[in-house]
N, C-alpha and C positions, 0 to 999 in steps of 0.2 A: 780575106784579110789575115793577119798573123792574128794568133790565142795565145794572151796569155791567163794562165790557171792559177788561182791560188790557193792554196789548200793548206785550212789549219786542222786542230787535231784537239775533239773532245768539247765544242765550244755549244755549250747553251744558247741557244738562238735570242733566246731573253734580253743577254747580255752583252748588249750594243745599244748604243746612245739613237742609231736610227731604229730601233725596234720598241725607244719608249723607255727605256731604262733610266732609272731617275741620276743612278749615280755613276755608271761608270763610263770611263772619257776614253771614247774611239774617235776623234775625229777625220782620222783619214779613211777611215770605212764608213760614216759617214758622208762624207763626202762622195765616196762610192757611191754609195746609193741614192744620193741626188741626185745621180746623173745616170743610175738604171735601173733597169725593168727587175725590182721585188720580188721574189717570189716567196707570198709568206708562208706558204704551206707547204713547205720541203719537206721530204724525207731522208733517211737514210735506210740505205737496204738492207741494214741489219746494226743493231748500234754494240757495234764493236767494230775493232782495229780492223782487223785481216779480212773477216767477210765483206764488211763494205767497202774497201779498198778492190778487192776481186770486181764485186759487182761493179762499180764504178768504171773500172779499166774496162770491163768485156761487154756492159749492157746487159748481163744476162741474171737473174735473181740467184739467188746464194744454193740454194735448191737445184740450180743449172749447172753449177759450177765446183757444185762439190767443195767450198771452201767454206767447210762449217763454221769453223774457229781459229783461235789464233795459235794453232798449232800445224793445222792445214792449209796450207800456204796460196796465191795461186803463182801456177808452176809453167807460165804461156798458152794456156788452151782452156779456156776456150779462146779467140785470139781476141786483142784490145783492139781498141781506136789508136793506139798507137804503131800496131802492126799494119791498122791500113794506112796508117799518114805515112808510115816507111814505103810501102809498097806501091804508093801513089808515086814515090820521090822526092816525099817533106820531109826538112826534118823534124825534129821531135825528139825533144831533151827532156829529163829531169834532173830537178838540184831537189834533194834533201830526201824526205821519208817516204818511201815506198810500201813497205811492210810485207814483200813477194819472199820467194822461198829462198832465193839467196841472191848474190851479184850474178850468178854464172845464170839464173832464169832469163831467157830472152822475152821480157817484156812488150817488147816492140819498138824499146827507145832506141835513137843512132847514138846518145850518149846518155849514162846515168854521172850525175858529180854528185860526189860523198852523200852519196843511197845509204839510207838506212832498211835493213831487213830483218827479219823472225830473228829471234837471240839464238844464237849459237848454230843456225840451219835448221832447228828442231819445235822452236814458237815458244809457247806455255802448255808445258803436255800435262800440266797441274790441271787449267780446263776441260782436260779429256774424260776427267773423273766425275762420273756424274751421277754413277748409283751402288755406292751410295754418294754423293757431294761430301768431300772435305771440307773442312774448315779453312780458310784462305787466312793463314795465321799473317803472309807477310804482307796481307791488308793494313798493318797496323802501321806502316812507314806510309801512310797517308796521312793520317793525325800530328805524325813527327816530323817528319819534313814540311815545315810550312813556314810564312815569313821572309823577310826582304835576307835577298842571299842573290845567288849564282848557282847553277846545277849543270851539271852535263849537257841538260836539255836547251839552257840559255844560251851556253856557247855555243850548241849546237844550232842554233836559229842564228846566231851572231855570223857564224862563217855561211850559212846559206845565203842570209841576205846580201854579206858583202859579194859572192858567187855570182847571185842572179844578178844585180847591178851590174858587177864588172860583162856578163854577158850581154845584157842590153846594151852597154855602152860599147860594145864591140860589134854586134850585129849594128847601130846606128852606123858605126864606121860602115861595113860593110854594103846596106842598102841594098841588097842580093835577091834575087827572085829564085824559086816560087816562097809562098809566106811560111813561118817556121809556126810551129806550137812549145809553146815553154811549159813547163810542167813543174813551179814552186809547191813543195811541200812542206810546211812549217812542224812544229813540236807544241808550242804554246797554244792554247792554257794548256794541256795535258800535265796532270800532278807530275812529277814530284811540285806540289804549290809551293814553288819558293821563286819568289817573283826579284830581278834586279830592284835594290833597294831604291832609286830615282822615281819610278812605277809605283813598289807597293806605297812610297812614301805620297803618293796622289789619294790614299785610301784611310780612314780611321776607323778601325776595328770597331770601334766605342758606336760610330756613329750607323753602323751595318745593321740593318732590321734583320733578322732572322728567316728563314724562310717556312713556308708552311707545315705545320707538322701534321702527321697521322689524323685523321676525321675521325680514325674507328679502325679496327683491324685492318690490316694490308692480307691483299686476298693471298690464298694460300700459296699461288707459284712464287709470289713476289715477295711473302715470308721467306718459303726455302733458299732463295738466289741471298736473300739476306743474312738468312743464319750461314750461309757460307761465307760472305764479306767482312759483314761485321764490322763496317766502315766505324759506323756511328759511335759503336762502342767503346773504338778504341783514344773516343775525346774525352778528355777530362773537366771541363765544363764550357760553357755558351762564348763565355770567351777567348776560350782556344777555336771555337769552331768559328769564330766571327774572325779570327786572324786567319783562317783557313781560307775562309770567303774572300776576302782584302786580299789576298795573294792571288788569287782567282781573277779579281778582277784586277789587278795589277798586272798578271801575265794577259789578260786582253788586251791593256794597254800597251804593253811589250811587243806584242804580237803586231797592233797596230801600227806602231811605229815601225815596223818595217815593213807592212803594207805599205804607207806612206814613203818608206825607200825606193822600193821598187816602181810604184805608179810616179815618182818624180825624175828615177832613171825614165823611165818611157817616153815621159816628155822631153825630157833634155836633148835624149839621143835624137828628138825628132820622128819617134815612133807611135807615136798616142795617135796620132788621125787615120792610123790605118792599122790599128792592132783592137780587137778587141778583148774584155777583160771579165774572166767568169770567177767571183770567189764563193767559195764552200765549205764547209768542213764536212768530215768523215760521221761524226754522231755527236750529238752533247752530252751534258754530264748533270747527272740528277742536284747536284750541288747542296747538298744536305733537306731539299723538300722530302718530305715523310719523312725526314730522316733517312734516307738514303744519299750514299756517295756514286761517284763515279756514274758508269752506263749499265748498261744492259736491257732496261726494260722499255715495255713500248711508250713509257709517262713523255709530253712535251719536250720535257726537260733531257732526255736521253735521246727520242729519237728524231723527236723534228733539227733541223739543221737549216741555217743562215743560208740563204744563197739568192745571191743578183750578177745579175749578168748585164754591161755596159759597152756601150761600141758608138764611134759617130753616127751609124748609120738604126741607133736604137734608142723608142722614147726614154726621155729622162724621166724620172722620176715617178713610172708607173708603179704601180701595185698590183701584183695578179694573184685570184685567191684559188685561181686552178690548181687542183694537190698537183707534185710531181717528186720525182726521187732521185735517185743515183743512177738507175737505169737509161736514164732521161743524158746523160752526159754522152753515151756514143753517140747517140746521132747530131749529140748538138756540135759535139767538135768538130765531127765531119763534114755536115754544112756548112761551119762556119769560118772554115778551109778552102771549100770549093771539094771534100773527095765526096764522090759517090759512094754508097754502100757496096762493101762487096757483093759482086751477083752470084756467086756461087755459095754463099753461108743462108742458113736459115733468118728469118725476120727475128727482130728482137723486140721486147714489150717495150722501151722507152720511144719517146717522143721527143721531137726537137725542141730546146727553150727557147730558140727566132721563131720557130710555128707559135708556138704557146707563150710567147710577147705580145702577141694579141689574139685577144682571145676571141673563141668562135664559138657560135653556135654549138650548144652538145658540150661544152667544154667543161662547163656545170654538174655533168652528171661523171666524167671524167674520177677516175677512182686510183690511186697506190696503194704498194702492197710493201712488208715490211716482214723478217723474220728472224727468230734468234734460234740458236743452236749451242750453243757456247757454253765459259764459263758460269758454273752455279744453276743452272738451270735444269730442271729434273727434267723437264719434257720441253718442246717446242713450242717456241709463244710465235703467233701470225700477226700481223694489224694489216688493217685495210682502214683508208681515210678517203670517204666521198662527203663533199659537203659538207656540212657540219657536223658530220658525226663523223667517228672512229668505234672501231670495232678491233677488239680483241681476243682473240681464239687462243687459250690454252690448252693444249692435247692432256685429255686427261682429268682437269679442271674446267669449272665455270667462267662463260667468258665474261669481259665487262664491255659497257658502251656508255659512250660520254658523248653528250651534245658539247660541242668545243663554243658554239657563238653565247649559248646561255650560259654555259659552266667551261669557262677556260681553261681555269686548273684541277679541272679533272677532279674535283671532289666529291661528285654525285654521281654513283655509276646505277644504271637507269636498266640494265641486263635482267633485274629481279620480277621489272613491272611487267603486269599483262597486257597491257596497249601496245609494248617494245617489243613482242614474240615477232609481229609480223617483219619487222626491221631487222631483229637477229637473225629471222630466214632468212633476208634478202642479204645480208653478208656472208651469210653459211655458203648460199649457193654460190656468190661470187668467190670467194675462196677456193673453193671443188672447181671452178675455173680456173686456178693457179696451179694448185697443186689436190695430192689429197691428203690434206694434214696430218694424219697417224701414219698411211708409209711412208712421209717423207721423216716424221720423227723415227720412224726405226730407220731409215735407212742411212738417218745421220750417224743413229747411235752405234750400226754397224760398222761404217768406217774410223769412229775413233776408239770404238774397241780393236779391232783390228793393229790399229796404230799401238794400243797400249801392250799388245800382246807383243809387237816388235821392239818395244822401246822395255821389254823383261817385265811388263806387270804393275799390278797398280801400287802393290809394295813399291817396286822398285823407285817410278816415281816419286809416291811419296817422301822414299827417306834419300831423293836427289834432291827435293825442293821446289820450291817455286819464285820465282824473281814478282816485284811489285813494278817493272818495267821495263819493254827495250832499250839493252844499253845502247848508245850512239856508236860510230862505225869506229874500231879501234878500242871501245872499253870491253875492259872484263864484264864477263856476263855475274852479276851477284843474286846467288841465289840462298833463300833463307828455307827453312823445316821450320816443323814443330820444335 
């Protein structure tokens, strides 16, 4: 059958009307998901932009790929699902965000349209600074940009959608064998929060519950990633941060609405009975819980991600509570094409989501793995999620473990008790099955030292600046200092 992909950027899984959410209005993603197979325990392979966009494309964990952060781009190798859907004879488009090392990277796609990539060829080489960690001063156009507006970002989801339409309805002309893969990547929610005012005006700040705050200290890796953000601080009180949230969920609804475009072009052109339809985003975004903004850490909120996958010839309306991740996308695209895996490349950790649509025996003990490297972070955070637990591995620090089915929001980490050693074993050694967590933290922190040394130093960086997001294809890149 033909794929189509949809991929948005930054979305807490929470926050969609099929996930349970009391207040904010997705109905066309809803609607999605009536008619597919759930997966509520996504991951992302590292909750930030660039590594998990890497992983995603190639299948291979972030550790494989060398694409620490978002200054490290990926640069075609290791190669994608797209390289094989080309080299089968598919083709295989994208419209919109990318986030690879520049237009001239060969991806694998026969066409990118108005691709978004790293700012300036170079990323955020602010994130390269990690010891000692800067202060992320232009954190603070998080707080300030918020509210019913228009941004770079909206226009910029506005011309993708009209894009992908006008495509659909030209491949409906067309009717053409063998099946294509589409590759939609959207902007929204990703901050800057200033939601088209139609949207935010669906939302009353007044009437927004707050979100959880701090139980008790934030352990110490997820202090440090903070004293470098400094999201929270930069609000001046509950009701600036409740306008913050309403924009938030305004750009879902924004977002939605042009899901809803595009799965109504499918059907028009006559293409829905034989296309099937996989949407996800890249990582969520902590949305002011503990008092945290934006991503990075392993909490729900940042690294689990939305994803169902629909097709005629797939149950409606299942739920599967198998983990799975980003990894998990090469093989699915490729089966769900007809390509074989390449026989000359190495096996990849992901698994297919048509295998894991229903689920089998063993699938229970089935486990993902997740890891950051990036901004703010003094050392390397892991997670691994089998079951109802997750496990988190800080190199250097204390890890934490959460029973997800007893304690959803991760409020009671259970790492301290003596009954939990046996269990912290049992995620140590699957770990040391992945990687081995302290070389693969030096060996990140080598390469972006490296980088900094080419880019004149950590001075120099700093007194270049850092931007608070990639600009869209044709804007001045804006970057703020101390």
């Amino acid at each position: 059958m033909n794929l189509l992909v949809i991929m948005d950027d930054e979305h807490n899984k929470k926050v969609l009307g099929c996930n349970g959410h009391p207040m904010v209005r997705t109905p066309h993603l809803d609607a999605l998901a009536a008619r597919s197979v759930c997966f509520d325990n996504a991951y992302s392979s590292s909750p930030i932009c660039v590594p998990a966009r890497a992983a995603l494309a190639t299948g291979r964990h972030v550790h494989e790929t060398g694409c620490w952060d978002n200054a490290i781009a990926y640069a075609g190798q290791p190669r994608s699902w797209a390289h094989a859907l080309r080299d089968a004879g598919r083709r295989v488009v994208s419209i919109g965000k990318l986030h690879y090392g520049s237009e001239a990277v060969d991806g694998g796609f026969t066409e990118q349209i108005v691709p978004m990539h790293i700012e300036a060829g170079v990323g955020d080489l602010y994130g390269l600074l990690r010891d000692p960690l800067p202060i992320r001063h232009q954190s603070a156009d998080l707080a300030r940009s918020i509210g019913p507006g228009e941004s770079s970002y909206t226009r910029y989801d506005r011309d993708i959608a009209r894009r992908a339409v006008r495509w659909l309805e030209e491949e409906g002309r067309r009717r053409q064998d063998p099946p294509w893969t589409l590759f939609c990547s959207f902007i929204a929610p990703h901050s800057p929060l200033i939601a088209p005012p139609e949207f935010y005006a669906l939302y009353d700040p007044a009437a927004i519950a707050l979100p959880k705050r701090r139980a008790g200290p934030l352990h110490p890796w997820v202090q440090a990633w903070d004293d470098c953000y400094r999201f929270d601080t930069h609000f001046e009180s509950d009701a600036q941060r409740r306008v913050a949230i309403a924009s938030y969920f305004g750009l879902c609804s924004f977002l939605d609405h042009h899901v809803g475009m595009l799965l109504g072009a499918l059907e028009s052109a006559g293409l829905a009975g034989r296309t099937r339809v996989l949407f996800l985003s890249d990582h969520g975004d902590n949305l002011g819980a503990r008092s945290l903004w934006g991503k990075s850490t392993m909490y729900e909120e940042s690294a689990a991600v939305p994803m169902m996958l629909a097709g005629p010839d797939l149950p409606a309306g299942r739920r599967v509570r198998t983990p799975v991740s980003h990894v998990d996308l090469y093989p699915t695209v490729l089966q769900a094409v007809g390509v074989p895996p390449p026989a000359d490349e190495p096996p990849r950790p992901g698994r297919s989501l048509l295998e894991l649509a229903e689920p089998a025996p063993g699938d229970e003990a089935r486990w993902v793995f997740s890891e950051y490297h990036a901004a703010g972070s003094v050392s390397a955070a892991y997670m691994l999620r089998q079951g109802r637990h997750k496990y988190i591995h800080y190199t250097g620090h204390a890890p934490e473990l959460f029973d997800l089915e007893a304690d959803p929001e991760e409020l009671d980490d259970l790492a301290g008790r003596p009954d939990m050693q046996p269990l912290l074993g049992h995620f140590e050694r699957l770990l040391h099955t992945v990687c081995d967590p302290q070389a693969t933290d030096a060996r990140a922190k080598q390469d972006q030292a490296a980088l900094i040394r080419q880019h004149g130093g950590a001075q120099a960086i700093l007194a270049r600046g850092g931007s608070s997001y990639t600009p869209i294809p044709g804007e001045e890149v804006r970057l703020m200092s101390a």
